[in-house]
C-alpha positions as CSV (number, residue, x, y, z in Angstrom):
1,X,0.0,0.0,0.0
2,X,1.3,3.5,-1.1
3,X,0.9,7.0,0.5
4,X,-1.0,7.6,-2.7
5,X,-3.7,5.2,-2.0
6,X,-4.1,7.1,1.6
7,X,-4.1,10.5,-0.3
8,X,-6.8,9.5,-2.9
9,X,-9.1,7.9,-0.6
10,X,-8.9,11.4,2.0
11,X,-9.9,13.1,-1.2
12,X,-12.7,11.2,-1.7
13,X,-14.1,11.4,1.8
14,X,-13.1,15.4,1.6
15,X,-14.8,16.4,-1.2
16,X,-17.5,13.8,-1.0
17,X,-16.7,13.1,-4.9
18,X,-14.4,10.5,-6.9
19,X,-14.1,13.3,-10.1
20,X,-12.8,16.1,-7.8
21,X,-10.4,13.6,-6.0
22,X,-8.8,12.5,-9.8
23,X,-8.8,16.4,-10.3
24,X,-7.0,16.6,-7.3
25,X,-4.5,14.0,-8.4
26,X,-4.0,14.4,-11.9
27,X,-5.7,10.9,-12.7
28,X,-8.9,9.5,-14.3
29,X,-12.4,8.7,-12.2
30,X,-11.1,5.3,-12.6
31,X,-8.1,5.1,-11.8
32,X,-9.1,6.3,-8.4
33,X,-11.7,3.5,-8.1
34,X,-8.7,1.2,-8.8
35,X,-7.4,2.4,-5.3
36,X,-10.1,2.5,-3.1
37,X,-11.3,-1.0,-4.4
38,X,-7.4,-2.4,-3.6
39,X,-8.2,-1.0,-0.2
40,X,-11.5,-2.4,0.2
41,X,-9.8,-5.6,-1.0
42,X,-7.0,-5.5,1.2
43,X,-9.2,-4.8,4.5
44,X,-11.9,-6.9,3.2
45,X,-14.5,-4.4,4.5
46,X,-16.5,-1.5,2.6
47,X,-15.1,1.7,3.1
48,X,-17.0,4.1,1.0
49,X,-21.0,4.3,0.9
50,X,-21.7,6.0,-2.4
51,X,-25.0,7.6,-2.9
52,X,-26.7,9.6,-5.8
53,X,-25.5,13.0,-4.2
54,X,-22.4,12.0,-2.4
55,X,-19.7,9.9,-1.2
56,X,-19.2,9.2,2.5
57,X,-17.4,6.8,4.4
58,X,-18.5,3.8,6.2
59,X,-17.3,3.4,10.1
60,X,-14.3,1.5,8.9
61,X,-13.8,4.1,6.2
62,X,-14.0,7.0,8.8
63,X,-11.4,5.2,11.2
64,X,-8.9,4.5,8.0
65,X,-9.7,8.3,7.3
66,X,-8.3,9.8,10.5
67,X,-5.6,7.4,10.8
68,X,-4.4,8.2,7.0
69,X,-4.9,11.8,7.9
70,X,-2.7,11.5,10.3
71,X,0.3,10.0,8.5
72,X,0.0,12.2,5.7
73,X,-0.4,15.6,7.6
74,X,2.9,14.3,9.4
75,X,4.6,13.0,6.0
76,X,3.7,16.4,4.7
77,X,5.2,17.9,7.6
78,X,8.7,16.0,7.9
79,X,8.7,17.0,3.6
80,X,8.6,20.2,4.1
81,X,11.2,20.1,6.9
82,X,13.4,18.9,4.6
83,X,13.4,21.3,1.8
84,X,12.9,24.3,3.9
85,X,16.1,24.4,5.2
86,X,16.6,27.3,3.7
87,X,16.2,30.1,5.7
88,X,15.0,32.5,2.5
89,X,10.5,32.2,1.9
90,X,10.3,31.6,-1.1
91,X,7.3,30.6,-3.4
92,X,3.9,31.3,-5.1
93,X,0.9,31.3,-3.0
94,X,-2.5,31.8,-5.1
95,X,-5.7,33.4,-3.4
96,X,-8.7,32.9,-5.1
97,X,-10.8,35.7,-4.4
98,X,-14.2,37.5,-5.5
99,X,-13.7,40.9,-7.2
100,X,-15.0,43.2,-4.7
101,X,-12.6,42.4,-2.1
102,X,-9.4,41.6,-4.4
103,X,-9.7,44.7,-6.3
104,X,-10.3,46.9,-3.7
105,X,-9.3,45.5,-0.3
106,X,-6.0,43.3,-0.9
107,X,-2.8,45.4,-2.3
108,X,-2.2,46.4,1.2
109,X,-1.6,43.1,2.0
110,X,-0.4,42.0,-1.2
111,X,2.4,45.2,-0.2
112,X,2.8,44.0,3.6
113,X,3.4,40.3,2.8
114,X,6.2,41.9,-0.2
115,X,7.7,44.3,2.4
116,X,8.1,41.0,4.7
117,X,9.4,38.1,2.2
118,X,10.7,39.8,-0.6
119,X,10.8,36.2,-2.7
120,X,6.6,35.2,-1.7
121,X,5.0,35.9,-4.9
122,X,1.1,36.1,-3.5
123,X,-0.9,36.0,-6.9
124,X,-4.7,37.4,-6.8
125,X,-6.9,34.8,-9.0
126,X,-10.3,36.9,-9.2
127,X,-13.7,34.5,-9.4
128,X,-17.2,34.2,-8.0
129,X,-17.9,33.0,-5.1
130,X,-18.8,29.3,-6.4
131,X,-15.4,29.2,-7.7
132,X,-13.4,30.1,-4.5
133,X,-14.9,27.4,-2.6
134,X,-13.8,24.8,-6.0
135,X,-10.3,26.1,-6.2
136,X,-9.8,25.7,-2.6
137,X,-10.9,22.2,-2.2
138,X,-9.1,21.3,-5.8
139,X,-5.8,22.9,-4.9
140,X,-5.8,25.3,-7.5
141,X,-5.4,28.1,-4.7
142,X,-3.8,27.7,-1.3
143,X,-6.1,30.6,0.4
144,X,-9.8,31.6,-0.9
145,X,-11.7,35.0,0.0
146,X,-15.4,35.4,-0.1
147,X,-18.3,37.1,1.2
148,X,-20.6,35.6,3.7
149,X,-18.8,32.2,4.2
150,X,-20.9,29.2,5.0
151,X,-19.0,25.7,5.7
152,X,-18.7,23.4,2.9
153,X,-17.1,19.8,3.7
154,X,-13.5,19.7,3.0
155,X,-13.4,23.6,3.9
156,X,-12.1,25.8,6.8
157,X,-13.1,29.3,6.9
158,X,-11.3,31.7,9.4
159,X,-13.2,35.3,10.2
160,X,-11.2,38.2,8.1
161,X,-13.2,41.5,8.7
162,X,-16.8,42.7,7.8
163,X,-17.4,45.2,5.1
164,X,-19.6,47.9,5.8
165,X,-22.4,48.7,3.0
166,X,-23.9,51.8,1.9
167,X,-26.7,53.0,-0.8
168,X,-23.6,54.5,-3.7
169,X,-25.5,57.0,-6.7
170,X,-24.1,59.4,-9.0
171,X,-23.8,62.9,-8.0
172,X,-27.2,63.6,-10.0
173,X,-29.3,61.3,-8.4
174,X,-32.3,62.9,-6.4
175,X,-30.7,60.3,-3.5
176,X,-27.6,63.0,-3.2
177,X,-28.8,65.6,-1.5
178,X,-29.7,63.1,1.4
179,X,-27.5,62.8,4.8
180,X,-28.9,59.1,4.7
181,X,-31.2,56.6,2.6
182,X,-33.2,54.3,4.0
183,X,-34.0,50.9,2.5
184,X,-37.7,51.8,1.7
185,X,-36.6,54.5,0.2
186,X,-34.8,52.1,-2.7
187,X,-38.0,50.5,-3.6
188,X,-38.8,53.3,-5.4
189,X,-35.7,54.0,-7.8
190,X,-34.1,52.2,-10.2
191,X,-31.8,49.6,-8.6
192,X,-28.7,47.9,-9.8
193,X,-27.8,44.7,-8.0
194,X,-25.3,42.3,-8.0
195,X,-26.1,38.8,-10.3
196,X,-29.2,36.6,-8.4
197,X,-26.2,33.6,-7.4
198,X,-24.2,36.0,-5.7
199,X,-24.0,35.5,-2.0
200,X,-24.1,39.6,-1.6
201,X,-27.4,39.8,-3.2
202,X,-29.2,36.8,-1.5
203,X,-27.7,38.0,2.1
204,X,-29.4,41.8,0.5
205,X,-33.0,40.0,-0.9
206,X,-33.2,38.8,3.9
207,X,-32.5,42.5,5.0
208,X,-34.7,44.0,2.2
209,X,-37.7,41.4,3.0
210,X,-37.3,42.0,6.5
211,X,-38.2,46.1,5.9
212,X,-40.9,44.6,3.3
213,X,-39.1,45.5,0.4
214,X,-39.0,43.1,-2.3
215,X,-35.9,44.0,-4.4
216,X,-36.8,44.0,-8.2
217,X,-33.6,45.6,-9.9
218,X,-33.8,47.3,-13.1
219,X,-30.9,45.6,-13.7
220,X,-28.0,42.8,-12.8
221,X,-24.5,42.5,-13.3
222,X,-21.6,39.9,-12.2
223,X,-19.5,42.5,-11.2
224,X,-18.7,45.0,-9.1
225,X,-17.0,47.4,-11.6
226,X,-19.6,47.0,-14.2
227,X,-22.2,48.2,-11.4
228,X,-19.8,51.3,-10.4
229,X,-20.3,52.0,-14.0
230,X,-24.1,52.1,-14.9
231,X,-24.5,54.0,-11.2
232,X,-21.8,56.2,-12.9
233,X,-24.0,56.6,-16.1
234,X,-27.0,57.7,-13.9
235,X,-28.8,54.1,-14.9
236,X,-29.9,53.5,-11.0
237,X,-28.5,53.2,-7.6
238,X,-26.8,50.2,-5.9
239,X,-25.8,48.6,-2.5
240,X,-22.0,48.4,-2.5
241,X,-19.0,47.6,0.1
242,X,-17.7,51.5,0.7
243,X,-14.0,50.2,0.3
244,X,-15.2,49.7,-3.6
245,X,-15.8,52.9,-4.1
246,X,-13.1,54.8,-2.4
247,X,-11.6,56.1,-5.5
248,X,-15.2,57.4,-7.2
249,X,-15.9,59.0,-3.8
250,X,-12.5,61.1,-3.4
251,X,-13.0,61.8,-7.5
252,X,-16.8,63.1,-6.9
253,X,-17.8,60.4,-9.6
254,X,-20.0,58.5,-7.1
255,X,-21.6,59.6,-3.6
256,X,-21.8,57.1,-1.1
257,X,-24.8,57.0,1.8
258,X,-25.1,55.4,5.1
259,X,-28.2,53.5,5.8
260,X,-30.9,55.3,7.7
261,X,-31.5,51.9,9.4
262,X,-27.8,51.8,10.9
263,X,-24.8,50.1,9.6
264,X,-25.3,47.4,7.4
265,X,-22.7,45.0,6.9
266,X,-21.1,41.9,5.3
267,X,-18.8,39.7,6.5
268,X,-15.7,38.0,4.5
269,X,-14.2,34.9,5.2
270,X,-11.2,33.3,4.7
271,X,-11.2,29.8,2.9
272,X,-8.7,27.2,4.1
273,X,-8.8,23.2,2.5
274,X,-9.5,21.2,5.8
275,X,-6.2,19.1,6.7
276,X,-4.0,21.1,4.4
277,X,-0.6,22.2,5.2
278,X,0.5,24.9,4.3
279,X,4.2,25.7,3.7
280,X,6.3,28.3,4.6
281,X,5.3,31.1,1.6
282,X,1.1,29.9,1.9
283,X,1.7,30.0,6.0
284,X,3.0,33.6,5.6
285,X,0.6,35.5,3.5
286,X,-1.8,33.3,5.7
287,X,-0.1,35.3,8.8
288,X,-0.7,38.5,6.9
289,X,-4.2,38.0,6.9
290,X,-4.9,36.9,10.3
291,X,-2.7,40.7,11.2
292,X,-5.1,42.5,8.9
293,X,-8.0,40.9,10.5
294,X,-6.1,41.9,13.7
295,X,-5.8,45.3,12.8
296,X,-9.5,45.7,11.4
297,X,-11.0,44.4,14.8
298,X,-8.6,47.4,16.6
């Protein structure tokens, strides 16, 4: 038996899916069966109860699960030992991160984890939310950033900060002579919102029902930017994080209003792969994270 055959059958019980654990290893659907079947052979017991939805392991599977976990997390460990003798951090770390916060919310840190290890290349992969939460569990990023975490399986998410909201118009809108808007106030102009899958507008749709407001927008967009730009154009006003909009608010391009209500806010999480470990250059702009969130709660 091979450390292989541990690792694909902990990616199996992670992601709850043989495709994403041959993602995760480079190899066929099949080729993974191969393995877990070798290991059902060799134990002679089922290890893996596979329904229409998911994949989850028997009580023999869940006992070979933490035991594996446990030699690989260690294996990973002593590896990592071994070529970080070097006392230089050095490496590529990818965060996967939605728009709104990478854009807008991230060179700081991107310049504080530079200004610490010169050599730690931290690379910004913008994608919606769906996406964060797939590159984390598939490798494809070390850290993930979204808005309104929830717990997936194969996912740990760590608090980072909460981003406060306010109603954002253009300087002609009958809104910007206001000192504050409330949200009733909203049903009755044109509204742009963010695209109906995004975890910002669904977490919006609860605070607006909640006043009795049903949010029907005059129109949606993906992104942030593109939403900056019709409210820009005079097409309608939005709901935005006020970090977004800095620059548009100190050019006089956009106004941004509190809510009469009180501050509204949103949280953002960050997204770890449960059991992963991180090395030295992931570990670091990790750390740089955890001191902005630090900093933010100051």
């Amino acid at each position: 038996m091979q450390l292989e055959s541990l690792k694909m059958f902990c990616d199996v019980v992670e992601t709850g899916s043989f495709s994403r654990a041959a993602q995760l290893n480079h190899v066929t659907q099949s080729a993974v069966s191969q393995q877990i079947r070798a290991l059902e052979t060799r134990y002679h017991q089922k290890l893996l109860s596979r329904s229409a939805r998911q994949v989850t392991p028997t009580p023999a599977g869940e006992r070979l699960f933490r035991g594996s976990k446990e030699i690989l997390t260690r294996f990973g460990e002593v590896e990592m030992e071994i070529r970080e003798q070097s006392a230089d951090v050095v490496g590529t770390v990818n965060v996967s991160t939605i728009y709104s916060v990478g854009l807008h919310e991230l060179q700081e840190l991107q310049k504080n984890v530079l200004r610490t290890h010169p050599k730690v290349n931290m690379r910004l992969l913008y994608r919606r939310a769906d996406q964060v939460y797939d590159d984390v569990i598939l490798g494809q990023a070390e850290i993930g950033v979204v808005a309104y975490p929830v717990a997936r399986a194969g996912v740990d998410v760590l608090a980072f900060r909460d981003d406060r909201l306010g109603v954002v118009v253009a300087p002609s809108h009958p809104f910007a002579s206001k000192a504050k808007v409330s949200i009733q106030a909203l049903a009755g102009t044109p509204f742009i919102a963010f695209d109906r899958e995004s975890p910002t507008r669904k977490a919006l749709e609860r605070v607006f029902r909640e006043k009795g407001v049903v949010l029907e927008p005059a129109m949606e967009m993906d992104n942030v930017e593109t939403i900056k730009r019709a409210v820009e154009l005079g097409l309608g006003a939005a709901v935005l994080p006020l970090a977004c909009v800095q620059h548009e608010v100190s050019n006089g391009t956009l106004l941004a209003k509190p809510f009469a209500e009180g501050t509204i806010s949103r949280p953002i999480g960050i997204l770890i792969r449960k059991g992963k470990y991180l090395d030295r250059a992931a570990q670091s702009v990790l750390d740089a994270f955890k001191a902005a969130a630090g900093e933010n709660e100051d």
